[in-house]
N, C-alpha and C positions, 0 to 999 in steps of 0.2 A: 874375388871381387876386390876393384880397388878402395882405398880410404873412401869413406863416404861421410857427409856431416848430417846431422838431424837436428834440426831447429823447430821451435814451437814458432806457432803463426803470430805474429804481432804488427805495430803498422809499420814496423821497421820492414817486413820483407812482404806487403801484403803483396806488393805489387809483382811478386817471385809467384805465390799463388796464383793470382789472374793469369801471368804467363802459363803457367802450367794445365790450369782450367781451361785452356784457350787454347790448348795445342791441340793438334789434331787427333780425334778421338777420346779429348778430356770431357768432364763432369761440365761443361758450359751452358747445359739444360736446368738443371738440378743445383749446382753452385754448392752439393752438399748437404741441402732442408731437406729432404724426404724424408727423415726422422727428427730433426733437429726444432724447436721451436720457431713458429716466426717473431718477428720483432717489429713494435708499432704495427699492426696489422695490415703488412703485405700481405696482398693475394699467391700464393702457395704455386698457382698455379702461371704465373709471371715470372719468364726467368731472368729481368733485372729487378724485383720485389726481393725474390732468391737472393739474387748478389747481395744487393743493398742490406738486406735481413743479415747475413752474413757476415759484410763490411762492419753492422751497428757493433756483432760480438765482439769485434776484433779493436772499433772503436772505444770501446767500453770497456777493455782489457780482460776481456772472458774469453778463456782455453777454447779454442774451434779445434784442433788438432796439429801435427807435426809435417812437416816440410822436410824432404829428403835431399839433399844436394850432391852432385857428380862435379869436383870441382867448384864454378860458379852458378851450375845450371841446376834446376830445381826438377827434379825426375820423376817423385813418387811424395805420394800425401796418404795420410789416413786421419778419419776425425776419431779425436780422443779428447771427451768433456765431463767434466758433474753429470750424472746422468740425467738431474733435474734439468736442465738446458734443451734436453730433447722429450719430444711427444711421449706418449706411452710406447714402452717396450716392450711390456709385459715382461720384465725381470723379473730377478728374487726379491719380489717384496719384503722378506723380511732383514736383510742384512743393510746399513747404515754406511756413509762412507764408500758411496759405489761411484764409478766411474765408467763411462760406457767408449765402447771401441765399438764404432760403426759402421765404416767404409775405410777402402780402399782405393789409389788409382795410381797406375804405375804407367808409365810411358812403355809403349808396347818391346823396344829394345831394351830390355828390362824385366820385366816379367818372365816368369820362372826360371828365376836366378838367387831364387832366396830371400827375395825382396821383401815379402810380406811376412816372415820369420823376423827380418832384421826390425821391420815396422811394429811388429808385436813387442818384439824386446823392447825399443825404444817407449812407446808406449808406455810399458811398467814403470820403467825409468819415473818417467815425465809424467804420470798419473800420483805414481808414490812421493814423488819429489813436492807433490801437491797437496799433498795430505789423502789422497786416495786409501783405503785398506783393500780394496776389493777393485780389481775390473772385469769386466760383464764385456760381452762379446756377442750374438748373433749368426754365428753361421751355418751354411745351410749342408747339406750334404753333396758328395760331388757328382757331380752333374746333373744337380738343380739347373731348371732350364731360364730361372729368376735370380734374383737377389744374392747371384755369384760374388756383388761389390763388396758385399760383406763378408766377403773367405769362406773356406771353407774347415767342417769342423773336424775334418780330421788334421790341418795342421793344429787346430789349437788345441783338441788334445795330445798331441805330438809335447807341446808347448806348457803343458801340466794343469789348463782349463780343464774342470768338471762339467759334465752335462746335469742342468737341473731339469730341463722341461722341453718341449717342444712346444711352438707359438705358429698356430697355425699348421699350413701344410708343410711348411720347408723351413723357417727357421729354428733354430735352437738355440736356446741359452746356457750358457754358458759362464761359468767365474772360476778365478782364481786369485786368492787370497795373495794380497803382495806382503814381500818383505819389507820391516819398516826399521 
């Protein structure tokens, strides 16, 4: 694969986001909040409440996640925050200093090319660089016929995430302790 760049979302590139949200086949439903808190209480169920909710983090200078670039073009996203930022996860409640990795979304020329490996990496990076000790993950097993956005766990145990629990019918949680 060639050079690729990973930028953390700011308002310097939101508008790289929206394109990408807005491509064909992107998260332009969702804008990303299905686990994420809302902000000033938008309706959850509006997907410009979504955006706007969204926009407010990004406003506010709170981590929503990383932006992949091909060149000048923005290809592939995953959100990566404080896990307090998002709804209940049902993580390890007992470890401090967690960070959650939640989705995924990769431009279909693109996908299964390593991409969500290179996104993982990045992540740690950009989690630890943040004061993260720990990132938490959710994914489901392969071929969940759901909550695929979220990966699946057999890359992240590939990736040296431990399984703590299962949440529900098909997610699982997952951590792995970053280097600091």
């Amino acid at each position: 694969m060639e050079v690729l760049r990973f930028v953390a979302v700011d308002r310097s590139n939101w508008r790289d986001l929206e394109q990408l949200f807005e491509s064909k086949g992107g998260p332009h439903n969702c804008w990303c909040m299905v686990w994420r808190n809302m902000v000033n209480g938008g309706d959850r169920s509006n997907k410009m409440d979504k955006k706007a909710s969204l926009k407010s983090y990004v406003d506010n200078e709170l981590p929503i996640g990383l932006l992949c670039y091909r060149h000048s073009e923005p290809i592939a996203w995953c959100s990566v925050a404080p896990r307090n930022s998002y709804r209940e996860l049902h993580g390890e409640s007992t470890i401090q200093g967690v960070w959650a990795l939640v989705c995924f979304f990769i431009k279909k020329e693109y996908r299964e090319t390593g991409m969500v490996q290179l996104l993982i990496h990045e992540a740690e990076k950009y989690a630890g660089k943040n004061g993260a000790q720990y990132l938490e993950a959710y994914p489901v097993d392969t071929g969940s016929p759901s909550y695929r956005f979220m990966g699946y766990k057999s890359t992240f145990e590939k990736l040296g995430f431990n399984f703590r629990h299962k949440v529900g019918k098909r997610r699982n949680v997952m951590v792995k302790q970053l280097q600091q």
